[in-house]
Biotite code that builds the C-alpha atoms (Angstrom):
import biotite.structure as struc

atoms = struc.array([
    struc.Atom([-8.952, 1.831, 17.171], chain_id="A", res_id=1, res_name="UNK", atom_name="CA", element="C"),
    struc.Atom([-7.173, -0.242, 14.062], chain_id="A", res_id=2, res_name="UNK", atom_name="CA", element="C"),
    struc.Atom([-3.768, -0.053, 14.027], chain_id="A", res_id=3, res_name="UNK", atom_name="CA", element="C"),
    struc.Atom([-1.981, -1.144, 11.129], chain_id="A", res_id=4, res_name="UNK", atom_name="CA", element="C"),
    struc.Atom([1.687, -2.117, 10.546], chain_id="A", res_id=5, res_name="UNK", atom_name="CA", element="C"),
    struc.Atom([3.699, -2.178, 7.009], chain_id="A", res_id=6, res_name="UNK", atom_name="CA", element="C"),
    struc.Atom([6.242, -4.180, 6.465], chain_id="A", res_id=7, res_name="UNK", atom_name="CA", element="C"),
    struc.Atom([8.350, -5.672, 3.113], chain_id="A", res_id=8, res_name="UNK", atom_name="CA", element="C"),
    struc.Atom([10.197, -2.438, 2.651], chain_id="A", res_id=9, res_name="UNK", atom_name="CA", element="C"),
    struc.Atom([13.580, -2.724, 1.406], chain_id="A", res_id=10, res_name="UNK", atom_name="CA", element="C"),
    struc.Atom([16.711, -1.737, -1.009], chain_id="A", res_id=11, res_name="UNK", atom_name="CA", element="C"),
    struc.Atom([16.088, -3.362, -4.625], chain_id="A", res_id=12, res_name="UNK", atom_name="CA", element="C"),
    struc.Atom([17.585, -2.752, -7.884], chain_id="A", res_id=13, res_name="UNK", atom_name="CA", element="C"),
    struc.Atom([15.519, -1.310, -10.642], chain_id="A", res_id=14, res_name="UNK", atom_name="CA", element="C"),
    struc.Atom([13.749, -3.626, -12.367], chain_id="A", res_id=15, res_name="UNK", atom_name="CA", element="C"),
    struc.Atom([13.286, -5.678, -9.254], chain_id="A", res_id=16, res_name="UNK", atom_name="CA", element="C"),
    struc.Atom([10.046, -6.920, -7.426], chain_id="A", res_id=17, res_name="UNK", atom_name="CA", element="C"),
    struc.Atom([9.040, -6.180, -3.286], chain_id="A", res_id=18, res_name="UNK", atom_name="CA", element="C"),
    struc.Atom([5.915, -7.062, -1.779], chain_id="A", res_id=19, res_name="UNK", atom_name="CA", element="C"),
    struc.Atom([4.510, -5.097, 0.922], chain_id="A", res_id=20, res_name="UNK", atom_name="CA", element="C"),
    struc.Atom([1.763, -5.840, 3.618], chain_id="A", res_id=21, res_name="UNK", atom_name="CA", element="C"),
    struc.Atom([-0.490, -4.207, 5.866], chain_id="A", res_id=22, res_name="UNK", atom_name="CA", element="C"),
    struc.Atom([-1.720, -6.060, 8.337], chain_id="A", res_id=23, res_name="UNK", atom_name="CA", element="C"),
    struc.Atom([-4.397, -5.248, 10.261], chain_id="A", res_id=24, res_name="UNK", atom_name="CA", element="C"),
    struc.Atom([-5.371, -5.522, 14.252], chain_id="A", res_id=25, res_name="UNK", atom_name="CA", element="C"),
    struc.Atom([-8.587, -6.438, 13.663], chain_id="A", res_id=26, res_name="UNK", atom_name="CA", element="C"),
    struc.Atom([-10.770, -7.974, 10.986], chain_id="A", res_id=27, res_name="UNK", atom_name="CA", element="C"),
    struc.Atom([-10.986, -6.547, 7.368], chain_id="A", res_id=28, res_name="UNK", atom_name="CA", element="C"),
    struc.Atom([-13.570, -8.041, 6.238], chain_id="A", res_id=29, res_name="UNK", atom_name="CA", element="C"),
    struc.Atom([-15.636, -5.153, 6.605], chain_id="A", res_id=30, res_name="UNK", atom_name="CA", element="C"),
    struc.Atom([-13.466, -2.523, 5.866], chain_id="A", res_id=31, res_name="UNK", atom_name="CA", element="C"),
    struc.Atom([-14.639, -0.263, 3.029], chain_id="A", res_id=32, res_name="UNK", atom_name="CA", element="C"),
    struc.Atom([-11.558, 0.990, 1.405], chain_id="A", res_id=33, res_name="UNK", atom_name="CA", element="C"),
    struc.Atom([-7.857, -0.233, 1.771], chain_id="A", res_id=34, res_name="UNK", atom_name="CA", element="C"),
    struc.Atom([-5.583, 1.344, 0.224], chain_id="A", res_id=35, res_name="UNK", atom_name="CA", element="C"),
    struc.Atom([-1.572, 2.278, -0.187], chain_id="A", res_id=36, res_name="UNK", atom_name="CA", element="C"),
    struc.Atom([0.011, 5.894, -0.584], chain_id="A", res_id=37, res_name="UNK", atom_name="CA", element="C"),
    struc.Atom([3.773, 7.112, -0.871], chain_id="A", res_id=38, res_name="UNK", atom_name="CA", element="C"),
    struc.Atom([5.343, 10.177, 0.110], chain_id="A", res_id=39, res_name="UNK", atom_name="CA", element="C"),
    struc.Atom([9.122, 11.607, -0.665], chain_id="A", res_id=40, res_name="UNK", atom_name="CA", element="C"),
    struc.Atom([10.545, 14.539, 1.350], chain_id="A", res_id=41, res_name="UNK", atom_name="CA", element="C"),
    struc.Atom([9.152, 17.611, 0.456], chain_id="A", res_id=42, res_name="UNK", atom_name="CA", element="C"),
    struc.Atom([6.047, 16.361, -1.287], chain_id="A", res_id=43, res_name="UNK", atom_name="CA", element="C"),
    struc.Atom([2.433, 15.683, -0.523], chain_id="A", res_id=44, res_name="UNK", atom_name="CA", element="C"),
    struc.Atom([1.370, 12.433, 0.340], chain_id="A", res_id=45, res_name="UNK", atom_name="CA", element="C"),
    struc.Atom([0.226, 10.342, -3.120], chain_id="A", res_id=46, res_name="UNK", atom_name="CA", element="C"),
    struc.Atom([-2.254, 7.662, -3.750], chain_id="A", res_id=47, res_name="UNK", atom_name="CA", element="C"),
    struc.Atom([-0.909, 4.336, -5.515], chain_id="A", res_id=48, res_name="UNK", atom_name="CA", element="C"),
    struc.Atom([-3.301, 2.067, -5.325], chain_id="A", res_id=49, res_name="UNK", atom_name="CA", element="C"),
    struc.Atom([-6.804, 1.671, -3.786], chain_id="A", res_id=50, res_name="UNK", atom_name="CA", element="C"),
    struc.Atom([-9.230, -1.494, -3.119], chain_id="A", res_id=51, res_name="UNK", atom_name="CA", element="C"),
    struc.Atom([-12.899, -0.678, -2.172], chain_id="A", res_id=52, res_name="UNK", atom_name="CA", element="C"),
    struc.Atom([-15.178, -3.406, -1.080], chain_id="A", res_id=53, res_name="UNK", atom_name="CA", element="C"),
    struc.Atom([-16.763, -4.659, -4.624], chain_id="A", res_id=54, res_name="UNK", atom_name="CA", element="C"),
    struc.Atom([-14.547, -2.468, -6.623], chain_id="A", res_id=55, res_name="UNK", atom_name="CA", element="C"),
    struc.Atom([-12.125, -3.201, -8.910], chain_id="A", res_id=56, res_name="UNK", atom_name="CA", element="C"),
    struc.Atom([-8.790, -1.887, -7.610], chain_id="A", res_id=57, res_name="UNK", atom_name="CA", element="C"),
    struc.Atom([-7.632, 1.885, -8.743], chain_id="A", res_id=58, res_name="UNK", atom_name="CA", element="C"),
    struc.Atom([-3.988, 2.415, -9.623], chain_id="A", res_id=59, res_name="UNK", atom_name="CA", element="C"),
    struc.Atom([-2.005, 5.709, -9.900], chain_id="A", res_id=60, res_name="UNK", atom_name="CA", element="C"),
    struc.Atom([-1.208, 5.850, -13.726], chain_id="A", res_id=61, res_name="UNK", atom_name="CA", element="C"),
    struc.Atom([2.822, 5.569, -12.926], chain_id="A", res_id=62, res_name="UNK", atom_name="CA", element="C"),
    struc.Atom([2.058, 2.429, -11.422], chain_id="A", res_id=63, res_name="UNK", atom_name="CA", element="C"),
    struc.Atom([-0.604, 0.576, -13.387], chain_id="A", res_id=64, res_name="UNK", atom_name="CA", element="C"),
    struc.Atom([0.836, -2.642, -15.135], chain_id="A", res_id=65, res_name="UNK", atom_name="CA", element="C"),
    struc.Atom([3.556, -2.833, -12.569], chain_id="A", res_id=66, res_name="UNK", atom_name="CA", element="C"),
    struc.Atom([1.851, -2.736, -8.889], chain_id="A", res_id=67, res_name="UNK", atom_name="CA", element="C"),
    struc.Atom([-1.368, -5.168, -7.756], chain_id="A", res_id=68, res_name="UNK", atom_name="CA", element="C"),
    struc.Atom([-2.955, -4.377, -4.876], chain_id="A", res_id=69, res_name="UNK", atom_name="CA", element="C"),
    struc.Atom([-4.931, -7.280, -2.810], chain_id="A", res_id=70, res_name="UNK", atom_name="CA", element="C"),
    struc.Atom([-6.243, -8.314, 0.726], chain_id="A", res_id=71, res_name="UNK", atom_name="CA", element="C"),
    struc.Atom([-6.252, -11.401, 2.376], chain_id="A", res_id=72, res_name="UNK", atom_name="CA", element="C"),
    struc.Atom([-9.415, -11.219, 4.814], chain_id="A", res_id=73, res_name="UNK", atom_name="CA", element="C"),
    struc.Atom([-8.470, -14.461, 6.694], chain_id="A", res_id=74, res_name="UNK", atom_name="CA", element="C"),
    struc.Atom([-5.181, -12.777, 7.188], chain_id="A", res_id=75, res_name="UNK", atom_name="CA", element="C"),
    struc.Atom([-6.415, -9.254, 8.272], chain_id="A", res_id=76, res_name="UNK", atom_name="CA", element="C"),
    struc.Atom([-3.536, -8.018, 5.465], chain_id="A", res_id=77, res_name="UNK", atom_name="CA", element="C"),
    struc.Atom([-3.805, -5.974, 2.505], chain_id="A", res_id=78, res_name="UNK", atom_name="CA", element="C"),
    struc.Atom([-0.485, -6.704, 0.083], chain_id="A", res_id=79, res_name="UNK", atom_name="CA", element="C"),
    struc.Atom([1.344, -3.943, -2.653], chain_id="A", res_id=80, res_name="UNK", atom_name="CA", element="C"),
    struc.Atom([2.681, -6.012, -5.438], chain_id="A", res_id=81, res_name="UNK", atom_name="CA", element="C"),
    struc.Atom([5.373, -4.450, -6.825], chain_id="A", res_id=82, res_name="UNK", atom_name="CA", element="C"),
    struc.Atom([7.185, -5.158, -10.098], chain_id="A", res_id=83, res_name="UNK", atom_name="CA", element="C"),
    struc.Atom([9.656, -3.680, -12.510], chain_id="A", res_id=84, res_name="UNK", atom_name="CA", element="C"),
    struc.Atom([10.895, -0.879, -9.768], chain_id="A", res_id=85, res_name="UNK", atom_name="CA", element="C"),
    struc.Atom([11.841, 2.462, -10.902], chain_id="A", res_id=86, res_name="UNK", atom_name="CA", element="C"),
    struc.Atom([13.863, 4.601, -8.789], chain_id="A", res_id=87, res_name="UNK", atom_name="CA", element="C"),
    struc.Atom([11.195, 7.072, -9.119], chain_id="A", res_id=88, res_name="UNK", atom_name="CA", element="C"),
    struc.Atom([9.190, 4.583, -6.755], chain_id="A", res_id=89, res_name="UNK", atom_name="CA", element="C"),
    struc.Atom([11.478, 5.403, -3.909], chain_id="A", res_id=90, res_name="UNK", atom_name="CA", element="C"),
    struc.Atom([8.984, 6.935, -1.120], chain_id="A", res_id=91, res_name="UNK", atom_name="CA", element="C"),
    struc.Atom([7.455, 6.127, 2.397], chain_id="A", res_id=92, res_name="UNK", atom_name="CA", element="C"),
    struc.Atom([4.753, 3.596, 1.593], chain_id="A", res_id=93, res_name="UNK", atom_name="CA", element="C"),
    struc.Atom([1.700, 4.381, 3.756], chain_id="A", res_id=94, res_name="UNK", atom_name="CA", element="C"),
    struc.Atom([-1.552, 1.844, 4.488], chain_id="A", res_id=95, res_name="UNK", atom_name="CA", element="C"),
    struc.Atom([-4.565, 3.571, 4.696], chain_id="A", res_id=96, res_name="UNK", atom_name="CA", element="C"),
    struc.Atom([-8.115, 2.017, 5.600], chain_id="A", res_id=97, res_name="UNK", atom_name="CA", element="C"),
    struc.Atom([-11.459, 3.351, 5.602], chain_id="A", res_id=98, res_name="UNK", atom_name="CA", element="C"),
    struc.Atom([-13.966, 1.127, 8.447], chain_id="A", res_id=99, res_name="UNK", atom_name="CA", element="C"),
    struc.Atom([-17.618, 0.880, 7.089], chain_id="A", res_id=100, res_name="UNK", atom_name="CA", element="C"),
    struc.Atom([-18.459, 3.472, 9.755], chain_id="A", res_id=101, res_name="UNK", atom_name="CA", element="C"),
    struc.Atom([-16.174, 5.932, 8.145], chain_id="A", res_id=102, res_name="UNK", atom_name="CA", element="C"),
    struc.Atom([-13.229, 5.804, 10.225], chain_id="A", res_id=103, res_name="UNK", atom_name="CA", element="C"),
    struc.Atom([-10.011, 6.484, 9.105], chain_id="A", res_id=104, res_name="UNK", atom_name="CA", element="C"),
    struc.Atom([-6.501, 4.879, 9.413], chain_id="A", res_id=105, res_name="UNK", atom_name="CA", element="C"),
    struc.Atom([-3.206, 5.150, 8.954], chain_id="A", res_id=106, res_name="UNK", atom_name="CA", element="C"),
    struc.Atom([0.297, 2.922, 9.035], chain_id="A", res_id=107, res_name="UNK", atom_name="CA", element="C"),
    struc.Atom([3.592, 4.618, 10.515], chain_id="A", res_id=108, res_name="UNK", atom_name="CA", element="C"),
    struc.Atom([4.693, 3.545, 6.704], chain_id="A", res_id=109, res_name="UNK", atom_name="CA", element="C"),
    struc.Atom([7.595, 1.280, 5.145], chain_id="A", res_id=110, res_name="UNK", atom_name="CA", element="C"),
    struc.Atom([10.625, 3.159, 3.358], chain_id="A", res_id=111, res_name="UNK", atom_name="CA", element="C"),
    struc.Atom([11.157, 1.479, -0.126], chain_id="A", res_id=112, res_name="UNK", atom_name="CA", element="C"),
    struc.Atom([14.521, 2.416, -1.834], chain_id="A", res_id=113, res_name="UNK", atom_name="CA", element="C"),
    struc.Atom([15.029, 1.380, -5.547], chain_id="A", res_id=114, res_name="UNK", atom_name="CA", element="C"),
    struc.Atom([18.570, 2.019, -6.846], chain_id="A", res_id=115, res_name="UNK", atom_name="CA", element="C"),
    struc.Atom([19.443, 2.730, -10.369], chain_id="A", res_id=116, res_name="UNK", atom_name="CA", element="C"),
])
C-alpha cells in the first residue's frame, strides 16, 4: 500500500506562483503514471497534469504554459509547478499514481486558494 501526502497548498494572489509535492512512501522509480487532479465543490474530479514513465508530460489545456509537472525519484516526490494563478485554479489538488502492476493511488489532497 503507497500512501501519498500533498503538501504546498496555500492562499496566493492571482498572478502568483505555489509549488506542490507529492511525496511518496515508497520508491517511484517504477511507478507508471503520476499524476495531479483538482476538484471544486459540486464538480467531478479533473485531470491537470499527468507524467507517464517515458512520456512527455500531459497538461489540461487551462493549464498548459502555466503549470510543470515533475518527479524527483531520489526524493520519492512528484512536484505541480504552478505559475500565473487564476482564481479559476482554486480546487482540492489531488496526487494520483499508477504502480507498474496497475495499482492505483490516491492523496487526501491540498486546498489551493487564489484570490482575485
Amino acid at each position: 500500500q503507497v500512501q501519498l501526502v500533498e503538501s504546498g497548498g496555500g492562499l496566493v494572489q492571482a498572478g502568483g506562483s505555489l509549488r506542490l509535492s507529492c511525496a511518496a512512501s515508497e520508491s517511484i522509480f517504477s511507478i507508471r503514471v503520476m499524476g495531479w487532479y483538482r476538484q471544486t465543490p459540486g464538480k467531478q474530479r479533473e485531470l491537470v497534469a499527468t507524467l507517464a514513465s517515458g512520456a512527455v508530460p500531459n497538461y489540461a489545456d487551462s493549464v498548459k504554459g502555466r503549470f510543470t509537472i515533475s518527479r524527483d525519484n531520489a526524493k520519492n516526490t512528484v512536484y505541480l509547478q504552478m505559475s500565473s494563478l487564476r482564481p479559476e485554479d482554486t480546487a482540492s489538488y489531488y496526487c494520483r499514481i499508477v504502480t507498474a502492476y496497475g495499482a492505483e493511488y490516491w492523496g487526501k489532497g491540498t486546498l489551493v486558494t487564489v484570490s482575485s
